[in-house]
C-alpha positions as CSV (number, residue, x, y, z in Angstrom):
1,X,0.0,0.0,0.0
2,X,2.0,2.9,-1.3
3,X,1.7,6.8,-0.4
4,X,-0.8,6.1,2.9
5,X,-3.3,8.9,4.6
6,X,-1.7,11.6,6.5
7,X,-2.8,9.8,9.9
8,X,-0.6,6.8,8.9
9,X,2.6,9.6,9.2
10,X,5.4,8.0,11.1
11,X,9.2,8.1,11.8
12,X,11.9,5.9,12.7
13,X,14.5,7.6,15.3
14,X,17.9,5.4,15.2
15,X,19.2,6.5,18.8
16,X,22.8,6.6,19.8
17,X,24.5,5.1,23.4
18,X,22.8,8.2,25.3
19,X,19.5,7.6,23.6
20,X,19.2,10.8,21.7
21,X,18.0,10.5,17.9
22,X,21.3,10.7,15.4
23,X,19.3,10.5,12.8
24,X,15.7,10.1,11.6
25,X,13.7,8.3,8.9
26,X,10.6,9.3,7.6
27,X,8.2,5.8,6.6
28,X,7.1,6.6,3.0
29,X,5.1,4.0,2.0
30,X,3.8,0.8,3.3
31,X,4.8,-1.9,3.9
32,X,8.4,-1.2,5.1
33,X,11.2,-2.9,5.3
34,X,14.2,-2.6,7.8
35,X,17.6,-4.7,7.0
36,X,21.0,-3.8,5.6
37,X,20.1,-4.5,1.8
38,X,19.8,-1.1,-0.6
39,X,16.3,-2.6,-1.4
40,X,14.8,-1.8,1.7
41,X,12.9,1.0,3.2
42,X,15.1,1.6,5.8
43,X,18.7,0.7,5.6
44,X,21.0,0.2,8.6
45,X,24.4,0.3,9.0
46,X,24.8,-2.7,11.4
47,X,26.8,-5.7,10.8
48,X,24.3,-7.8,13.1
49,X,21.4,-7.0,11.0
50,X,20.2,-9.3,8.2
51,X,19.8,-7.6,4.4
52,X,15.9,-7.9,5.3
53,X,15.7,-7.8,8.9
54,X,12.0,-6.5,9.7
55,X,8.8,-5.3,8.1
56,X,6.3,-2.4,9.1
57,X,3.1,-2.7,8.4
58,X,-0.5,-0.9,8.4
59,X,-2.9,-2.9,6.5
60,X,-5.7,-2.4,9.2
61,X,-6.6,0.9,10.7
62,X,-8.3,-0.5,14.2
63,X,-5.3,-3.1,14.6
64,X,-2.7,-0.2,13.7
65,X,1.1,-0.8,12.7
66,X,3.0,-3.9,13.3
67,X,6.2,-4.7,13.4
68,X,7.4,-8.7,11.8
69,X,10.8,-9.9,12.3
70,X,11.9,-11.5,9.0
71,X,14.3,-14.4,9.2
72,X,17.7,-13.1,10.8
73,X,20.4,-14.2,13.1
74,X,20.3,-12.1,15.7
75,X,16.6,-11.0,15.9
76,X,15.2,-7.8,18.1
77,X,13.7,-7.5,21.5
78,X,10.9,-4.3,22.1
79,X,11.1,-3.7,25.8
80,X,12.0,-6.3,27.7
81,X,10.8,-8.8,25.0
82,X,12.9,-11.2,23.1
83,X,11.7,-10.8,19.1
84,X,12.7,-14.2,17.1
85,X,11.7,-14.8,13.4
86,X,8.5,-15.0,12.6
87,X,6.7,-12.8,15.4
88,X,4.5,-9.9,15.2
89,X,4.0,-7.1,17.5
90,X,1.9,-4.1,18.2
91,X,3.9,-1.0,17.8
92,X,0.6,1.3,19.1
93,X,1.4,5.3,18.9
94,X,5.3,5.0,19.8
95,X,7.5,1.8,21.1
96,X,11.2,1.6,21.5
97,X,13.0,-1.3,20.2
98,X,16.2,-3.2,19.0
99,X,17.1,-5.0,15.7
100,X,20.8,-6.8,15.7
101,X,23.0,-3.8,18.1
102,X,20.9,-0.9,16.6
103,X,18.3,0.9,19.6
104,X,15.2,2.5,16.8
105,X,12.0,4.6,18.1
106,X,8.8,4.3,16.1
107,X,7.1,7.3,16.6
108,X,3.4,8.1,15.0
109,X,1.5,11.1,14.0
110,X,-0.7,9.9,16.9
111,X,2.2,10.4,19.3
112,X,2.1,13.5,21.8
113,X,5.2,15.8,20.8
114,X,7.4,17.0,24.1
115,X,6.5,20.9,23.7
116,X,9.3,23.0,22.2
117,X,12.3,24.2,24.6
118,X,14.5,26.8,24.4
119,X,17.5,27.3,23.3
120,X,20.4,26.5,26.1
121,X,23.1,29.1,26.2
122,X,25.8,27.2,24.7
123,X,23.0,26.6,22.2
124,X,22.6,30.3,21.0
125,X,24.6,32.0,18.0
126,X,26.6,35.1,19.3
127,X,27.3,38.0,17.0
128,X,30.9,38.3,16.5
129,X,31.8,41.6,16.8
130,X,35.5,43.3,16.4
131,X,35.9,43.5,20.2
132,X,35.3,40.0,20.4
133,X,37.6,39.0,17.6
134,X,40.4,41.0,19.3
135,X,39.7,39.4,22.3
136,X,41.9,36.7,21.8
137,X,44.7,38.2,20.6
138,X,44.9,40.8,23.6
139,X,44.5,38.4,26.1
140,X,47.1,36.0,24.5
141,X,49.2,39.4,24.4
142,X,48.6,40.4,27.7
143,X,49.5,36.8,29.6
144,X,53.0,36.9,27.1
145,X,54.2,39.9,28.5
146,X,53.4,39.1,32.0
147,X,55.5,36.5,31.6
148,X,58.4,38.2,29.8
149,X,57.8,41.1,32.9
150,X,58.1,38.3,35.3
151,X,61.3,37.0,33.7
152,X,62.5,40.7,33.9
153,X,62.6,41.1,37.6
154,X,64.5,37.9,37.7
155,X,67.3,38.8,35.6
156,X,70.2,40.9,35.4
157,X,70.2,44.1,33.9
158,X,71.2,43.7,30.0
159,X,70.5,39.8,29.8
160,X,70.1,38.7,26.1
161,X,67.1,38.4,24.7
162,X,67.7,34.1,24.2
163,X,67.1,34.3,28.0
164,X,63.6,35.3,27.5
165,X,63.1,32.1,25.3
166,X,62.2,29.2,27.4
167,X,60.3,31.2,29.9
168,X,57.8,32.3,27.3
169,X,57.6,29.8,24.7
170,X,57.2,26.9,27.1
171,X,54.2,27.9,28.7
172,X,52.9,29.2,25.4
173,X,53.4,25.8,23.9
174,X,51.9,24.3,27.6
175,X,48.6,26.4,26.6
176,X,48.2,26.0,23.3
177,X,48.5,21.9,23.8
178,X,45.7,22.2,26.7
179,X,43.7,24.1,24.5
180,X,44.0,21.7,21.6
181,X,43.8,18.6,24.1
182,X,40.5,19.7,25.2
183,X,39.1,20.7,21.4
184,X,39.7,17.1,20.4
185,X,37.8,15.6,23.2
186,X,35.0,18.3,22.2
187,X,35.4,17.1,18.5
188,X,34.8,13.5,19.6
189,X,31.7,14.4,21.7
190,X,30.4,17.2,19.8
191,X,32.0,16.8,16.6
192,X,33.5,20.7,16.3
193,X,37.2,22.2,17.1
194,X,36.2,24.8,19.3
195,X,40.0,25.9,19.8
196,X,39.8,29.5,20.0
197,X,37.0,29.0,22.9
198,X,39.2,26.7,24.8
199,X,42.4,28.7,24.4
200,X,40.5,32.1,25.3
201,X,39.1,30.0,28.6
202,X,42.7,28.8,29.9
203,X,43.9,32.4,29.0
204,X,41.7,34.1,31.5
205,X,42.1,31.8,33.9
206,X,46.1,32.3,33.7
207,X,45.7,35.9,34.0
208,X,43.5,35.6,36.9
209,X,45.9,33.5,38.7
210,X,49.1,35.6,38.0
211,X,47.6,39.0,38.8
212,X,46.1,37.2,42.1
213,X,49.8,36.0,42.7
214,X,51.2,39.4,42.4
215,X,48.6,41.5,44.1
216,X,47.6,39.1,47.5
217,X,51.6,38.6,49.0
218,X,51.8,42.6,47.8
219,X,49.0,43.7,50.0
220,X,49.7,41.1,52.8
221,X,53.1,42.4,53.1
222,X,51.1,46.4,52.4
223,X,48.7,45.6,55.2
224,X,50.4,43.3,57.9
225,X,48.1,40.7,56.9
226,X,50.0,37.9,56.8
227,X,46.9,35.5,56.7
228,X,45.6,37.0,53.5
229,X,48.0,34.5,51.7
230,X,45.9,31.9,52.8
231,X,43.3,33.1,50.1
232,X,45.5,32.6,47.4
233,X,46.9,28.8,49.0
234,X,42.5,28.3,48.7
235,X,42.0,29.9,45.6
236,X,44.4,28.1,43.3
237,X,42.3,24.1,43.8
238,X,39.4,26.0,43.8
239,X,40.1,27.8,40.7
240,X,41.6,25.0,38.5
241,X,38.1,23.3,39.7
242,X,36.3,25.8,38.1
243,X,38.6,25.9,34.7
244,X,37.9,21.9,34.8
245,X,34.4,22.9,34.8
246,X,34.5,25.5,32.1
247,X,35.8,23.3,29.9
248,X,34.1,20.1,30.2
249,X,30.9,22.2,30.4
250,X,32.2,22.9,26.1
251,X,32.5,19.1,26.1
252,X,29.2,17.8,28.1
253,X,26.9,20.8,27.8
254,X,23.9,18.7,29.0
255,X,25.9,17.4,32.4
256,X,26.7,20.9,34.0
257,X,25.3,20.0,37.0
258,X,26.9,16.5,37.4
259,X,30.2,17.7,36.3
260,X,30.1,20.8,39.1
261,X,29.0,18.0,41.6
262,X,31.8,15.7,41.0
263,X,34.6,17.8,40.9
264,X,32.9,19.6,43.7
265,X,33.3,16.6,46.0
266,X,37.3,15.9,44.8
267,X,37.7,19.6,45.9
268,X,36.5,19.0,49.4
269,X,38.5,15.5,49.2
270,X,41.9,16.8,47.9
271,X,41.2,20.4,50.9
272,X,40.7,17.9,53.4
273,X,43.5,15.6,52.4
274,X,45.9,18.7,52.4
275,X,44.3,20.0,56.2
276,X,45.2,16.6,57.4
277,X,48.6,16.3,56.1
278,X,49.4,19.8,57.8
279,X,47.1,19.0,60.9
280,X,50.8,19.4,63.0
281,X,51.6,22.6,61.8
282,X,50.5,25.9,62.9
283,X,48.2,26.8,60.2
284,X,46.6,24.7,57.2
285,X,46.7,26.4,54.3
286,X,48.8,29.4,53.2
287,X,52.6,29.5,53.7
288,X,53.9,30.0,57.2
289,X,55.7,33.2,56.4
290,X,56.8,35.7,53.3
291,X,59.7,34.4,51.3
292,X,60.3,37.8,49.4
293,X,59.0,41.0,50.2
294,X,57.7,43.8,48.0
295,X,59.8,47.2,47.9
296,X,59.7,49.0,51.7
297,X,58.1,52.0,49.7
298,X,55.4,49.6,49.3
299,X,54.6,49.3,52.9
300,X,51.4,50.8,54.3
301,X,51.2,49.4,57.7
302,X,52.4,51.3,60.6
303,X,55.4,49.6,61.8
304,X,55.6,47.9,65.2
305,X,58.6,48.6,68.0
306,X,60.7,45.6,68.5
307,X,59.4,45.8,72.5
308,X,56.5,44.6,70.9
309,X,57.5,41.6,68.9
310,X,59.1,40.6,72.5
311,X,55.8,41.0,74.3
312,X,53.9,38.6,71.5
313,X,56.8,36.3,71.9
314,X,56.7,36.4,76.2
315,X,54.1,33.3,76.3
316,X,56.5,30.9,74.4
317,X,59.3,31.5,76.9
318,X,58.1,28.9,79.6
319,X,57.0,26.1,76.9
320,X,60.6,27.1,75.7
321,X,62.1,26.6,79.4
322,X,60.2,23.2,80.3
323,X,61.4,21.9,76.4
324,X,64.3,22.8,77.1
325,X,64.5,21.2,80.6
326,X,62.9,18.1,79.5
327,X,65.3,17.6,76.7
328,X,68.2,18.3,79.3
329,X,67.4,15.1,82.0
330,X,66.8,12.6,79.2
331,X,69.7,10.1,79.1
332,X,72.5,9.9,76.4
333,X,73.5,7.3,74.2
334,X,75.3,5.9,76.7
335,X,72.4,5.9,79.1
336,X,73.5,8.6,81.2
337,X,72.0,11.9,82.1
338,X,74.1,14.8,80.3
């Protein structure tokens, strides 16, 4: 029965692992046949699929379409239920079912649609403008000369130029591999090379990181606050969480909220891992003191007397005394008191 009524409309959906449709066949006339052979309605590209599979059919309107495995191999299941050779089924409005390795949808004029949703915001088109080409470019700019600044202050007046090489290049090269690393596994998941997207994520992220770098031991040593440093011992795990995050979110649009959960809990794993391993120390995170101090012009903080320093230091002097006293009676080597 060729070119059917407009209520005998119907669709097969051939799903992928995740159960989303890859792609979608319209049933054009009836009978229809599903198999690997060009002559069939429906051709699949699945080696455990005979050349004539199945057939759809809709020869009567109050028994509606059926679906008749052919003689194959491997035969189907629908639901929970094994298909062989031979059998007939219901298919009703919509069904789900499986011929050889290949998960199909039937799906029917008759079959509620899931209303329309809107676009997601990785979804949306964004007008490129010329501020958001240069982007890029600036930021890419702006990280290579904090770098080449950074390996300025380090070195001696009139160093060569060579000098600058390997501390520019090789974290250039470092970036542009993560970048790249990232767009292939988006080009295996999403099929696109979203390298420019990637590149200008890391990018910020390394800015962030170097400015914070510069600016929190500058205004701990500005301020007196020696604890601010702990911010910046927090904010780096917390951080390269969130740059994980960024970029799998290219990757997995769809699990945002899974991907923030999991790396989520590894943060609060690999914090409390690092409290516990310094649970002996005087403080847990940030360092105990500043290794190299900004310019004394620098300094904001009123100054403190030396008679003060003592004072703070007063408690410590009788845990000092009994330490001391206690390491004084214990017995030699040779098992006698010193």
């Amino acid at each position: 029965m060729d070119g059917g009524p407009q209520d005998r409309a119907a669709v097969i959906e051939v799903l992928d692992r995740d159960g989303q449709a890859r792609a979608v066949h319209k049933i054009r006339q009836w009978p229809a046949r599903i198999g690997r052979s060009p002559g069939c309605e429906l051709v699949l590209d699945d080696a455990h699929v005979a050349a004539e599979h199945a057939e759809l059919s809709w020869s009567d309107e109050a028994e509606g379409p059926r679906l008749t495995l052919l003689p194959s191999l491997n035969g189907g299941w629908i639901g929970e239920r094994r298909l062989a050779a031979g059998e007939s089924v219901a298919l009703g409005a919509a069904a789900l079912f499986q011929l050889g390795a290949t998960q199909l949808r039937w799906r029917s004029a008759a079959a509620p649609l899931a209303p329309e949703l809107p676009l997601e915001s990785h979804q949306l088109r964004r007008v490129v403008t010329r501020a958001g080409r240069l982007a890029l470019p600036l930021l890419l700019l702006a990280w290579l000369a904090l770098l080449a600044f950074e390996q300025w202050t380090s070195l001696n007046p009139g160093s060569r130029l060579i000098e600058y090489s390997s501390p520019v290049l090789g974290p250039l090269a470092a970036v542009l591999g993560w970048a790249a690393a990232w767009s292939l596994v988006t080009q295996l998941f999403r099929h696109r090379f979203p390298f420019a997207s990637h590149l200008r994520r890391a990018l910020v992220w390394l800015l962030a990181m170097q400015l914070l770098d510069s600016l929190l031991p500058l205004l701990a040593y500005a301020f007196s606050w020696g604890r601010l440093m702990v911010i910046g011992d927090l904010l780096f795990p917390v951080s390269m969480a969130l740059l994980l995050w960024w970029h799998a979110s290219l990757v997995w649009p769809r699990a945002r909220r899974a991907l923030a959960t999991g790396l989520g809990l590894l943060l609060l794993l690999g914090l409390g891992l690092n409290a516990a391993r310094r649970q002996e120390q005087q403080h847990w995170f940030g360092p105990p003191y500043l290794s190299a101090l900004p310019p004394p012009a620098l300094r904001l903080a009123t100054p403190k007397p030396p008679q003060a320093l003592l004072e703070q230091l007063r408690p410590l002097q009788a845990e000092l005394a009994r330490q001391a006293k206690k390491d004084n009676e214990e017995p030699d080597s040779d098992g006698q008191e010193e």
